[in-house]
C-alpha positions as CSV (number, residue, x, y, z in Angstrom):
1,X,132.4,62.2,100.7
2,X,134.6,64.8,102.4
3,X,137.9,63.1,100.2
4,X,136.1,64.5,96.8
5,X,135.9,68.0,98.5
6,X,137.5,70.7,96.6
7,X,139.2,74.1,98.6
8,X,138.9,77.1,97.1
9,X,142.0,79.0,97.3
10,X,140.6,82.6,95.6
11,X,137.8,83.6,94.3
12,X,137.4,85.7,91.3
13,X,134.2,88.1,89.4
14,X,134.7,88.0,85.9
15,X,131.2,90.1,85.4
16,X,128.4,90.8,87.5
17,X,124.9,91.6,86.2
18,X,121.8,92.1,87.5
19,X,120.4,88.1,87.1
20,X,123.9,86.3,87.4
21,X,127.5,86.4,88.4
22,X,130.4,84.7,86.4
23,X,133.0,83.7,88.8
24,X,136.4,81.9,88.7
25,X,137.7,79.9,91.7
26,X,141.2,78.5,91.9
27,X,141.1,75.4,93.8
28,X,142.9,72.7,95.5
29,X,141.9,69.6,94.1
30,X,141.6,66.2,96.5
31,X,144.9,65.2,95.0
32,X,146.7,69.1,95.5
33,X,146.6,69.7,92.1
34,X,145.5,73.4,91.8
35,X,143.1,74.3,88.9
36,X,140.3,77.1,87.8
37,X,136.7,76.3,88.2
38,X,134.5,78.9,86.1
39,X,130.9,79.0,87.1
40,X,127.2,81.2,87.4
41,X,126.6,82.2,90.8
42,X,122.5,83.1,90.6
43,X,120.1,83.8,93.4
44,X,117.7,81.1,92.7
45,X,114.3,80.9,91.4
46,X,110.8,79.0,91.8
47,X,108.2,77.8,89.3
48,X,105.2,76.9,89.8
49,X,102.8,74.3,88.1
50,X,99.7,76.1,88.4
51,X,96.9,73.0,87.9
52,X,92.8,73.9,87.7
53,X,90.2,72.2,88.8
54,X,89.2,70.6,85.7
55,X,93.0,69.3,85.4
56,X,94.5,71.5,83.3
57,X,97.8,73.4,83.7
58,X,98.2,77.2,82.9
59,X,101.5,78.0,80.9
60,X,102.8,80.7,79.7
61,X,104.4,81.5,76.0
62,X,107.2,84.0,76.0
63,X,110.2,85.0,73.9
64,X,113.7,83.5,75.1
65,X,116.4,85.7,73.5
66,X,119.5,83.3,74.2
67,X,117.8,80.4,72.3
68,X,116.1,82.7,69.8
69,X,112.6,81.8,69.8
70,X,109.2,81.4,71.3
71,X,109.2,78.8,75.0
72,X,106.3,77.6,76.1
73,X,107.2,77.2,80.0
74,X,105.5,76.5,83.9
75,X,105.8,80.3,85.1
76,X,109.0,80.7,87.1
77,X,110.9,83.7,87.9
78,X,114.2,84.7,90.2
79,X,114.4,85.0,93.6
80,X,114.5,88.4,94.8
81,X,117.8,89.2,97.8
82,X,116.6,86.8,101.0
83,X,113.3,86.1,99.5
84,X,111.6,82.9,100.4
85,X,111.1,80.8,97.4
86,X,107.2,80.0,98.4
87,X,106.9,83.8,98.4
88,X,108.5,84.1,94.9
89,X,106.2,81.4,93.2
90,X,103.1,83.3,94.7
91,X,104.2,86.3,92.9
92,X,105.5,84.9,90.0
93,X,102.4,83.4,89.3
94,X,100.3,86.3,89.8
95,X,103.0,88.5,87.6
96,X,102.9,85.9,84.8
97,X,99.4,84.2,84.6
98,X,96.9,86.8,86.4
99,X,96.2,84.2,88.7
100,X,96.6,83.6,92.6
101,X,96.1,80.7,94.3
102,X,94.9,79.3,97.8
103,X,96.6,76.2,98.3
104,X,100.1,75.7,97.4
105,X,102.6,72.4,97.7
106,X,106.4,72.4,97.3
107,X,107.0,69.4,94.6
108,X,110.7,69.5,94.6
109,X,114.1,71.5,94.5
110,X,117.0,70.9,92.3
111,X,120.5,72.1,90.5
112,X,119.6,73.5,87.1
113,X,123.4,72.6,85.8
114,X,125.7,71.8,88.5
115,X,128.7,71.9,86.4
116,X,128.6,75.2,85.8
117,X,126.0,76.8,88.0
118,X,124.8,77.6,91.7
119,X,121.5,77.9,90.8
120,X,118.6,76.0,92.7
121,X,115.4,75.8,91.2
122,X,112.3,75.3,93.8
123,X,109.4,73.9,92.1
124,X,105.1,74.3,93.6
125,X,102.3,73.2,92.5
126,X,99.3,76.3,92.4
127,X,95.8,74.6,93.4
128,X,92.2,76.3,94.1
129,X,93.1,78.8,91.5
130,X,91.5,82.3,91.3
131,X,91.6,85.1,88.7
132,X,93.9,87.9,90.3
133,X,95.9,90.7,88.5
134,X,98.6,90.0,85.7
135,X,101.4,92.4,87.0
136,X,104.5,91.2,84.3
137,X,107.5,93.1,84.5
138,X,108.1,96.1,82.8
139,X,111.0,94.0,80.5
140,X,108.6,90.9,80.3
141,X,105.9,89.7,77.5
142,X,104.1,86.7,78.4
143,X,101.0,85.3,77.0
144,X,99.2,82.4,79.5
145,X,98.5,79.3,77.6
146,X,95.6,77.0,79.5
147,X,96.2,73.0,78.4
148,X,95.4,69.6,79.8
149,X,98.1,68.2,81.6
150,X,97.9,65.4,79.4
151,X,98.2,67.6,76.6
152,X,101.3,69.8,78.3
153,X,102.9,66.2,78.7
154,X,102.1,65.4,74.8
155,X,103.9,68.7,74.3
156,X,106.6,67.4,75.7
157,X,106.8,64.4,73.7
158,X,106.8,66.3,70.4
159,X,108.8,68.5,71.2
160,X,107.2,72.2,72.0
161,X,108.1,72.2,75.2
162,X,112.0,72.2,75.4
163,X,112.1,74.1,78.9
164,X,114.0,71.7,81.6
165,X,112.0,73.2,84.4
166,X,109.3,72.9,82.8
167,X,109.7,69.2,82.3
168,X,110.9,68.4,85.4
169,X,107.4,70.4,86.9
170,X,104.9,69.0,84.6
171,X,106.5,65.2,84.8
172,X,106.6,65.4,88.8
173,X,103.2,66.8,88.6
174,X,101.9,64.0,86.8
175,X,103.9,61.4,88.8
176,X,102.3,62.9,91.5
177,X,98.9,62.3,90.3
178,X,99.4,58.9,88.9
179,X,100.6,58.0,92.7
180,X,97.7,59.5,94.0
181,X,94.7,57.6,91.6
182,X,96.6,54.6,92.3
183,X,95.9,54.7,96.1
């Protein structure tokens, strides 16, 4: 694969936040064509789906200002400098849900949008739930939502959850149990 590899040649900030950087690269493409490649650099993040005993998922409602309206969502949140992912979901889950939880499984990691973005999304899922502290952050209003899976996956279906993490998480959750019943 090393022939599709593109060399970056300099590396430009066009702004940097507190959540994200927007960069341009100029590049040398595999045929020495030079060209820009405009991007998100962003440190990360982990979500959790967060299952009960009796098989239900907790979610969490929240207003997303750059598409305008309510999400129903798995809680997630951003990796903090050098923080371990597992570490993030643990507090994340706390933050957003007021729950903590005593056994934990990594599900899966992936690209949010490769195209245009660095950011790699780790996603657990919570078991042996227990009622902790809601801590949200000072800029953050969440209200927990507690559904059958089956139900979160209906949501899917019809629409109310439009969250790609979210789907990814609930569907490989499901997956997951589907495998195990089957054994």
């Amino acid at each position: 694969m090393e022939h599709l590899k593109e060399k970056m040649l300099e590396k430009g900030i066009v702004f940097e936040g507190n959540i994200l950087t927007i960069r341009y690269d100029r590049v040398t493409l595999p045929d020495g064509a030079v060209r820009t490649r405009e991007f998100v650099e962003h440190p990360g993040a982990a979500a959790i789906v967060p299952l009960t005993a009796q098989g239900e998922v907790i979610l969490v409602r929240q207003w997303r200002y750059p598409i305008g309206q309510v999400a129903i969502e798995i809680p997630a949140g951003k990796l903090d400098l050098d923080e371990d992912p597992l570490e993030c979901a643990k507090r994340e889950l706390e933050e957003e849900t007021g729950f903590a939880a005593r056994r934990w499984q990594h599900m899966l990691s992936f690209y949010t949008s490769p195209g245009f973005s660095d950011e790699e999304l780790h996603v657990y899922l919570a078991q042996d739930l227990k009622v902790s502290n809601a801590r949200p952050d000072d800029d953050e209003f969440v209200e927990p939502l507690v559904v059958p899976l089956a139900a979160a996956l209906e949501m899917i279906a019809t629409g109310e959850i439009v969250d790609a993490k979210s789907i990814i998480g609930l569907y490989h959750a499901a997956r997951m149990f589907q495998a195990d019943k089957e054994r």
